[in-house]
DSSP file (Angstrom, degrees, kcal/mol; ACC not computed):
  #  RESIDUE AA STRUCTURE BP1 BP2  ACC     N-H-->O    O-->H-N    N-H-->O    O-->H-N    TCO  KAPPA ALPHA  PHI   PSI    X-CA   Y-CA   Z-CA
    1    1 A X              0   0    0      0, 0.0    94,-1.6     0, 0.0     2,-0.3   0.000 360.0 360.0 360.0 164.9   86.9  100.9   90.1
    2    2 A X  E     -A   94   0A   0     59,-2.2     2,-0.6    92,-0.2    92,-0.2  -0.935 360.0-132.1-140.1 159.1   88.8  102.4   92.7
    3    3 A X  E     -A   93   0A   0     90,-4.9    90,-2.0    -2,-0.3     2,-0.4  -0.931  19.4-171.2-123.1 127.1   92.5  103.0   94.0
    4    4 A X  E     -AB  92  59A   0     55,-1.2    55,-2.6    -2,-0.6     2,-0.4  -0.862   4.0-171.8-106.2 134.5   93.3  102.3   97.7
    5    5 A X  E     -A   91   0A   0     86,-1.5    86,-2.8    -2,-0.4     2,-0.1  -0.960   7.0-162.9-133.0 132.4   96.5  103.4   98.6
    6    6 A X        -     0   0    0     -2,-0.4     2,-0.4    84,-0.2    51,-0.3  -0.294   1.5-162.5-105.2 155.9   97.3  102.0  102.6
    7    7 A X        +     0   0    0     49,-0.2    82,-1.9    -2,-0.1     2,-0.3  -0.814  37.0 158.9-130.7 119.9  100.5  104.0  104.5
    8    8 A X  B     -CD  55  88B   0     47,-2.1    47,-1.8    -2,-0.4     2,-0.4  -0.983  48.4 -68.9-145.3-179.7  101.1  101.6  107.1
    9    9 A X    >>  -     0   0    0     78,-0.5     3,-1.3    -2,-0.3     4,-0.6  -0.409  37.8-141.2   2.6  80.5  103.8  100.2  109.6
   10   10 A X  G >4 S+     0   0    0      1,-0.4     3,-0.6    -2,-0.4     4,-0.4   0.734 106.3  60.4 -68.7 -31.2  106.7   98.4  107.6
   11   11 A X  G 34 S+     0   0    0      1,-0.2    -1,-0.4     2,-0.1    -2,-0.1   0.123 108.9  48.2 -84.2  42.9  106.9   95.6  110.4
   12   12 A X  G <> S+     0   0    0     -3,-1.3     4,-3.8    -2,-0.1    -2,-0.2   0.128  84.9  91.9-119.5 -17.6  102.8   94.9  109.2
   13   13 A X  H <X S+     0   0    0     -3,-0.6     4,-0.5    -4,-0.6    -2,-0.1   0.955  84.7  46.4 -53.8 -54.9  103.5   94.8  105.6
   14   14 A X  H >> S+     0   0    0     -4,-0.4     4,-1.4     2,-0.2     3,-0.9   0.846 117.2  41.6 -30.1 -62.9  104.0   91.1  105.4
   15   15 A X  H 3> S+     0   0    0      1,-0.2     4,-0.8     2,-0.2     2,-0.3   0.993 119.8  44.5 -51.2 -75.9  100.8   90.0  107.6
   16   16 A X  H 3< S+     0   0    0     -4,-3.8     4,-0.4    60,-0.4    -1,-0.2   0.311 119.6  40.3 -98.0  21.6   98.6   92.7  105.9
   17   17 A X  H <X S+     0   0    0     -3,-0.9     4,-2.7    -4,-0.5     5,-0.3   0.638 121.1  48.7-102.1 -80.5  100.2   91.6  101.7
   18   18 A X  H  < S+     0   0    0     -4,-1.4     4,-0.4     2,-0.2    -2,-0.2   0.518 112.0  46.2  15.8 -48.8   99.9   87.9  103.2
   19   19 A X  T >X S+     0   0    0     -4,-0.8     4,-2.5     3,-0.1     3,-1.1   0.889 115.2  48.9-110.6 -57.3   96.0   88.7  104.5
   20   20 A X  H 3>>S+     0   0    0     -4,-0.4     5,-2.4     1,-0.3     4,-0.8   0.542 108.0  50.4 -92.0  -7.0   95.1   90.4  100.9
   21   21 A X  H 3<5S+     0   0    0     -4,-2.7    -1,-0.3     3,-0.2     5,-0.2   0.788 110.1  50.8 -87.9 -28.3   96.4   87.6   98.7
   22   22 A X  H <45S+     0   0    0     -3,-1.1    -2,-0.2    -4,-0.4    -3,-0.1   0.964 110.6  51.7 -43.7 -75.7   94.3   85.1  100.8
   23   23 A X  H  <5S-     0   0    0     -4,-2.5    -2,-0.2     1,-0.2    -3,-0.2   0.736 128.3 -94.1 -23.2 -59.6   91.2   87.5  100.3
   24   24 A X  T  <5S+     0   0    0     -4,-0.8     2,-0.9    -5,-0.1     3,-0.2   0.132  97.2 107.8 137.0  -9.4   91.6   87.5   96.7
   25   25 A X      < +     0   0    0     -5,-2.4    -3,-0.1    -6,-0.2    -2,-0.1  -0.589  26.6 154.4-124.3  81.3   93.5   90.5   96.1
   26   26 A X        +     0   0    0     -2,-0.9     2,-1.2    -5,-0.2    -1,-0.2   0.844  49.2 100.1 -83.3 -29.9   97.3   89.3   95.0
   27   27 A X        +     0   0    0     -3,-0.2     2,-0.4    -7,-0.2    33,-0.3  -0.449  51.1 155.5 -89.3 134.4   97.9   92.4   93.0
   28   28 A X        -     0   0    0     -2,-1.2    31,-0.2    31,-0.1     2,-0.2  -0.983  36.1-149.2-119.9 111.9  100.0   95.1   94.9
   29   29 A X  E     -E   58   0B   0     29,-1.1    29,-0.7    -2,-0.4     2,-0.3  -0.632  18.2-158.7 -60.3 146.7  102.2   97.9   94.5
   30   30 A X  E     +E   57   0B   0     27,-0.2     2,-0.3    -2,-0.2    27,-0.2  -0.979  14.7 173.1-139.2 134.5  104.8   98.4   97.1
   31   31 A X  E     -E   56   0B   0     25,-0.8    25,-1.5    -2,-0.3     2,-0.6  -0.946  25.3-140.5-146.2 144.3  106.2  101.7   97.4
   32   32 A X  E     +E   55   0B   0     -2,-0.3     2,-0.3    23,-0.2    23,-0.2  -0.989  33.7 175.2-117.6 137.6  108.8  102.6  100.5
   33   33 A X  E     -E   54   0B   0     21,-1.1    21,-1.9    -2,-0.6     2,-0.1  -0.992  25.7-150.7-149.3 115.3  108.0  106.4  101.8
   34   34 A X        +     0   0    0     -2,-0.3     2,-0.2    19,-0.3    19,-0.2  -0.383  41.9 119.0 -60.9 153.7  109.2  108.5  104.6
   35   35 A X        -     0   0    0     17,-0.3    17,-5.9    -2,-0.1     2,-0.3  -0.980  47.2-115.9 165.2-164.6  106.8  111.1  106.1
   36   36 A X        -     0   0    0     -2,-0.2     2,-0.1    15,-0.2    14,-0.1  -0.847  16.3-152.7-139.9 153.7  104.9  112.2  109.4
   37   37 A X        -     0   0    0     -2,-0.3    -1,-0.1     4,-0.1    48,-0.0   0.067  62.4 -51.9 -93.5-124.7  101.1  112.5  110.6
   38   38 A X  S    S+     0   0    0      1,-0.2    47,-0.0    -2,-0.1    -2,-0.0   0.791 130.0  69.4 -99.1 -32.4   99.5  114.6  112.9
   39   39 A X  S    S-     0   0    0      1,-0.1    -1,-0.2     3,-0.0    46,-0.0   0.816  91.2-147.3 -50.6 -31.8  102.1  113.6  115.6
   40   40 A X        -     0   0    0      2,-0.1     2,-0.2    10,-0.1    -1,-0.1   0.822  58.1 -26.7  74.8  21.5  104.7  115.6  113.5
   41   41 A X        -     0   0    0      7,-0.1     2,-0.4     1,-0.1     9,-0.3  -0.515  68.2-105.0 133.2 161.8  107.9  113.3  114.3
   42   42 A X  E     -F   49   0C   0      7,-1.6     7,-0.9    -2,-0.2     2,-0.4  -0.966  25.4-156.0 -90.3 113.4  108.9  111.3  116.9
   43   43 A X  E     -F   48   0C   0     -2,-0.4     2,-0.4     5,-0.2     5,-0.2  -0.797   9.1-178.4-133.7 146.3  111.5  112.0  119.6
   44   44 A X  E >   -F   47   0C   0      3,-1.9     3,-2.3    -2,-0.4     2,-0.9  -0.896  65.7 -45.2-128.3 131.6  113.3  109.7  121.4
   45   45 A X  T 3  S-     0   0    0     -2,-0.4    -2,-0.0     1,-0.2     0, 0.0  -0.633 124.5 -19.3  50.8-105.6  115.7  111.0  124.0
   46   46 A X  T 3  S+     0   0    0     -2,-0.9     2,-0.3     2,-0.1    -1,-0.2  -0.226 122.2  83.6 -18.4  -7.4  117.4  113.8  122.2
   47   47 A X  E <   -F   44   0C   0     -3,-2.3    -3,-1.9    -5,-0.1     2,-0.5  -0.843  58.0-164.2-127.2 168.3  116.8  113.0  119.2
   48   48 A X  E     -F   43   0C   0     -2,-0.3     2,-0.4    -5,-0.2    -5,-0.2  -0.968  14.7-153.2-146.8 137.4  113.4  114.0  117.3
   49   49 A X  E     -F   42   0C   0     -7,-0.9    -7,-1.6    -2,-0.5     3,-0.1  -0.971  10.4-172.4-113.5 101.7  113.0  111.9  114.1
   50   50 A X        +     0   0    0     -2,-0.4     2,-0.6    -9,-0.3    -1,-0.1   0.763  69.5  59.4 -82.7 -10.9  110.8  114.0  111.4
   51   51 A X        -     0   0    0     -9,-0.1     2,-0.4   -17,-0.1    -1,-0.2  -0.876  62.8-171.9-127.9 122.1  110.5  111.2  109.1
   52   52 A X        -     0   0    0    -17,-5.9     2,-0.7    -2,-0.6   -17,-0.3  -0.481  18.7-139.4 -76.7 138.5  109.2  108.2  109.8
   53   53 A X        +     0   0    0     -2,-0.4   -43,-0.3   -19,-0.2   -19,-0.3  -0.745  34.4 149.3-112.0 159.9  109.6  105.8  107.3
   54   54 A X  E     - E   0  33B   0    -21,-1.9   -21,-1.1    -2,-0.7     2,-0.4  -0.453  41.7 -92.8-141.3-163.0  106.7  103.4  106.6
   55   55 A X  E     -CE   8  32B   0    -47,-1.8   -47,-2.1   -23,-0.2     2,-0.4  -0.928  22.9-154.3-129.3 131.7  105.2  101.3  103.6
   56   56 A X  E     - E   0  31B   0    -25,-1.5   -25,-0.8    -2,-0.4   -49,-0.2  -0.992  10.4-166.2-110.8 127.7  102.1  102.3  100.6
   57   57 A X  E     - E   0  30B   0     -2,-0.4   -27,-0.2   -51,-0.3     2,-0.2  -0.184   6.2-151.1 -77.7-162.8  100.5   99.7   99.3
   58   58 A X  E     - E   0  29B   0    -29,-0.7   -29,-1.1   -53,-0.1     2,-0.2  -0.342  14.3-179.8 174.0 133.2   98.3  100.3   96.1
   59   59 A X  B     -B    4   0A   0    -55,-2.6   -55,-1.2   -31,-0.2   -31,-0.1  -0.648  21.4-165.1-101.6 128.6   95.3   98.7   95.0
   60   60 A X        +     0   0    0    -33,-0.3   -57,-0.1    -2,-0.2     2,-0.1  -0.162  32.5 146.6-113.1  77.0   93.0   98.8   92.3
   61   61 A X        -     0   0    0      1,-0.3   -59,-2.2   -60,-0.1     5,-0.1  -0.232  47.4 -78.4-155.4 145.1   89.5   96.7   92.8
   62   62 A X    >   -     0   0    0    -61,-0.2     3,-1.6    -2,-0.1    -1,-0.3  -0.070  41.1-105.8 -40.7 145.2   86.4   96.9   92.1
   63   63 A X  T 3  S+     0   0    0      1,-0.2     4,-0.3     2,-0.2     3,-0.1   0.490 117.4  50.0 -51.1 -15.3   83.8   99.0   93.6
   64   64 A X  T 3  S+     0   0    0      1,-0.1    -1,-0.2     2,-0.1     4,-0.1   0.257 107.8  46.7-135.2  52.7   82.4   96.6   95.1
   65   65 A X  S <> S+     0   0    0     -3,-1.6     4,-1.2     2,-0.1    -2,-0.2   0.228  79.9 102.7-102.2   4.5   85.3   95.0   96.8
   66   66 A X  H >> S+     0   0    0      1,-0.2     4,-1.2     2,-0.2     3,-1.0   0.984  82.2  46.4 -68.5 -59.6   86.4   98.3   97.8
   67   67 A X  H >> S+     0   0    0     -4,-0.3     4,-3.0     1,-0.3     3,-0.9   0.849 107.4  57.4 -39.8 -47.7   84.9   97.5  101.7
   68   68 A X  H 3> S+     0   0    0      1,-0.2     4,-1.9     2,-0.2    -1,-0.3   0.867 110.4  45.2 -63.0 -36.8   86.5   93.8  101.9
   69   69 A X  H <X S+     0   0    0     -4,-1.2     4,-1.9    -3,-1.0    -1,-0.2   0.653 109.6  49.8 -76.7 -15.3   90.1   95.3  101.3
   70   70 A X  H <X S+     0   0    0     -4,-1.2     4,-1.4    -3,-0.9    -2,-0.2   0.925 109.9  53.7 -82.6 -62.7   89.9   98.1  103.5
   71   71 A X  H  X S+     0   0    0     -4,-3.0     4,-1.8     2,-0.2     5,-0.2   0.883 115.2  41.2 -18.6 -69.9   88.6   95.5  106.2
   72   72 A X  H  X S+     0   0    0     -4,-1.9     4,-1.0     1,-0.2     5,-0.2   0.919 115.9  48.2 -59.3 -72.1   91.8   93.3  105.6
   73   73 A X  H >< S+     0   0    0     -4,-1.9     3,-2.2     1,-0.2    -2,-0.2   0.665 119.0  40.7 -66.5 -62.2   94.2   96.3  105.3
   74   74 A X  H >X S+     0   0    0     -4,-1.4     3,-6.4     1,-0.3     4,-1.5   0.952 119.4  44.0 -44.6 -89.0   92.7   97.9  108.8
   75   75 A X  H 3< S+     0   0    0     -4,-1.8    -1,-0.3     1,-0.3    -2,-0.2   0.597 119.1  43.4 -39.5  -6.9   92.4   94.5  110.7
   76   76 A X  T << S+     0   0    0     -3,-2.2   -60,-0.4    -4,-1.0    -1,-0.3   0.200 113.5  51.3-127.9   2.8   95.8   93.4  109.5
   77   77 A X  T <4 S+     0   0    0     -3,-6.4    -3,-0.2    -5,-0.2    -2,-0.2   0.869  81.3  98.5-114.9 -36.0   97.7   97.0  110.1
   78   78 A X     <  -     0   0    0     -4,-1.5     2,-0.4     1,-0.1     3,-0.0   0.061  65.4-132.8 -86.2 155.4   96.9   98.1  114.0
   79   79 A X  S  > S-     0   0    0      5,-0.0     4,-2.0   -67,-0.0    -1,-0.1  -0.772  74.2  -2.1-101.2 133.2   99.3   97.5  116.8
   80   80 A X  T >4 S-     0   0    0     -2,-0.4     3,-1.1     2,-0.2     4,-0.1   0.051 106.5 -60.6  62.9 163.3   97.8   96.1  119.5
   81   81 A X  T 34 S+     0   0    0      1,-0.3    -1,-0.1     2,-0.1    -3,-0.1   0.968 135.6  31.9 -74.7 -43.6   94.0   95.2  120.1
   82   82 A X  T 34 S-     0   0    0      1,-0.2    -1,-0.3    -4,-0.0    -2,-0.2   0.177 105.6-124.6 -92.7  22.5   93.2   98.9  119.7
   83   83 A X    <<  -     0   0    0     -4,-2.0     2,-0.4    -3,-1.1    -1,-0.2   0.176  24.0-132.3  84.8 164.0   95.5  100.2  117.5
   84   84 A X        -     0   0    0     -4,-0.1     3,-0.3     4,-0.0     4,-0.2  -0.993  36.2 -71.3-159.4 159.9   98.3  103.6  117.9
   85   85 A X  S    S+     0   0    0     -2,-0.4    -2,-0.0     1,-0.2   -48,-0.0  -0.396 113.1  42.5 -53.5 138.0   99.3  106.3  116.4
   86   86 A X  S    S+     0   0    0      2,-0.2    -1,-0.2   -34,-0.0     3,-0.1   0.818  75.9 125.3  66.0  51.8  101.4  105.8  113.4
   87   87 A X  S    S-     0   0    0      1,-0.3   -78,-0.5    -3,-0.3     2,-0.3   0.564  71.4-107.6 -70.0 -32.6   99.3  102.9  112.0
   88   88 A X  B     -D    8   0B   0    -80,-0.2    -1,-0.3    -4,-0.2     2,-0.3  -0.839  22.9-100.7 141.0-165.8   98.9  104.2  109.2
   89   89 A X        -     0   0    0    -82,-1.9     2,-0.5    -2,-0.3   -84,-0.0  -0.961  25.0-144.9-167.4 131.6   96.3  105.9  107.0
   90   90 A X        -     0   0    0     -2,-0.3     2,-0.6   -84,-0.1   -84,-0.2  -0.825  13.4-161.5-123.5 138.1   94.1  104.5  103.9
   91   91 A X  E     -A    5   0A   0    -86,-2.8   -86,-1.5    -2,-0.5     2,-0.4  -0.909   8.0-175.4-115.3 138.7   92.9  106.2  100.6
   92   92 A X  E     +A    4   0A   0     -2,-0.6     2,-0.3   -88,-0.2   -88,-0.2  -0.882   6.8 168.3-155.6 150.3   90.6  105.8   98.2
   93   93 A X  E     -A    3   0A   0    -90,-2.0   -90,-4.9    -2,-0.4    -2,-0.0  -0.937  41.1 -96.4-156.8 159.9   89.8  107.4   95.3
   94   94 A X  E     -A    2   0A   0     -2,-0.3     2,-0.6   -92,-0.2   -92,-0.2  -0.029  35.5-173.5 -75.5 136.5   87.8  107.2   92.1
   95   95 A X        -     0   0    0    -94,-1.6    -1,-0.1     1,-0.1     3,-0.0  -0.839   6.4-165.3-136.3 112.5   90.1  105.6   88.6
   96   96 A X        +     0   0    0     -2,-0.6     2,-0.2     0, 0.0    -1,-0.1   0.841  59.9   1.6 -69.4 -26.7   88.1  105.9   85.5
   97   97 A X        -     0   0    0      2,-0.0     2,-0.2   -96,-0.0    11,-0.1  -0.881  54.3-171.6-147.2-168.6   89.9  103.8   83.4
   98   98 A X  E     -G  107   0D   0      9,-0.7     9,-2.4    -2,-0.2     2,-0.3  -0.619   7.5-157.3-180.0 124.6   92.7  101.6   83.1
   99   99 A X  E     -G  106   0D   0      7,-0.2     2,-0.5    -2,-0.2     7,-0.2  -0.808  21.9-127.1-134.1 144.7   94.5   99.7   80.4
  100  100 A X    >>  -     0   0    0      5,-4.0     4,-1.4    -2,-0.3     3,-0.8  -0.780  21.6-151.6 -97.9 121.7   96.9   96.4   80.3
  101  101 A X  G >4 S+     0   0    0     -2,-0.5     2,-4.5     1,-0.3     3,-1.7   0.841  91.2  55.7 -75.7-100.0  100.5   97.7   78.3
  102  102 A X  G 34 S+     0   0    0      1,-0.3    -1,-0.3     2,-0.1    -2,-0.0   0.404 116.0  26.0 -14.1 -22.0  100.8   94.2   77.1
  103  103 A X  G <4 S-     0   0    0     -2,-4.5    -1,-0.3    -3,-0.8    -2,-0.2   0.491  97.9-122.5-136.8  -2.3   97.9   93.4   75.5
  104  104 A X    <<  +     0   0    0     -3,-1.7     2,-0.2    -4,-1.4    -3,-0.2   0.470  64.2 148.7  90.6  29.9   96.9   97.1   74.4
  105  105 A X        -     0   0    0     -5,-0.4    -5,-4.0    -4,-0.3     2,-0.6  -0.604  52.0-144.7 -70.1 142.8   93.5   96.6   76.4
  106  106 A X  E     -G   99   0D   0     -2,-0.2    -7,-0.2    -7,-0.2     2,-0.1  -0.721  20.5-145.1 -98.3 134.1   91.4   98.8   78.0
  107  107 A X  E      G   98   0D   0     -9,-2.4    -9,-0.7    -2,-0.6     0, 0.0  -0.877 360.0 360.0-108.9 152.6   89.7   96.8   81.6
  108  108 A X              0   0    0     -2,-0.1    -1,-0.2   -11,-0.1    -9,-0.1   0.017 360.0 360.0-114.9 360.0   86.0   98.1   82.1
């Protein structure tokens, strides 16, 4: 299994939660987070904003659903047909186990 965690565009969250519950993939985390990229801030007149704020999703799926969610998250985050800076930015990373509190199971 794996954990994707998405930083994207807070006006895209809807469309791209929306696009991954169609796929298959209803379970989500939703986390709201300030921060920056490579752009380092934005500034707009006179004023320079160093945190932007944006959205993380976070996923955990199978290994080998990992590709179909990135697909939806990607196609469903970009501005515009090619995409811009402060679209966002996707992880993913290894989870070795994982266990349901309710039910005092461990999912393989």
């Amino acid at each position: 299994m794996v954990m994707i965690k998405a930083i994207i565009r807070p006006e895209r969250v809807t469309t791209v939660l929306s696009e991954l519950c169609d796929a298959g993939f209803p379970a989500v985390t939703k986390f709201d987070v300030v921060g920056r990229g490579k752009q380092r801030g934005v500034k707009v007149g006179d004023i320079y904003y160093d945190e932007i704020p944006k959205e993380m999703l976070m996923l955990v799926v199978k290994d080998e659903d990992k590709d179909d969610v990135i697909k939806v998250i990607m196609r469903n985050s970009k501005t515009g047909t090619k995409g811009a800076y402060g679209d966002g930015k996707i992880f993913v990373m290894p989870v070795e186990e994982t266990y349901t509190i309710s039910s005092n199971s461990k999912e393989l």
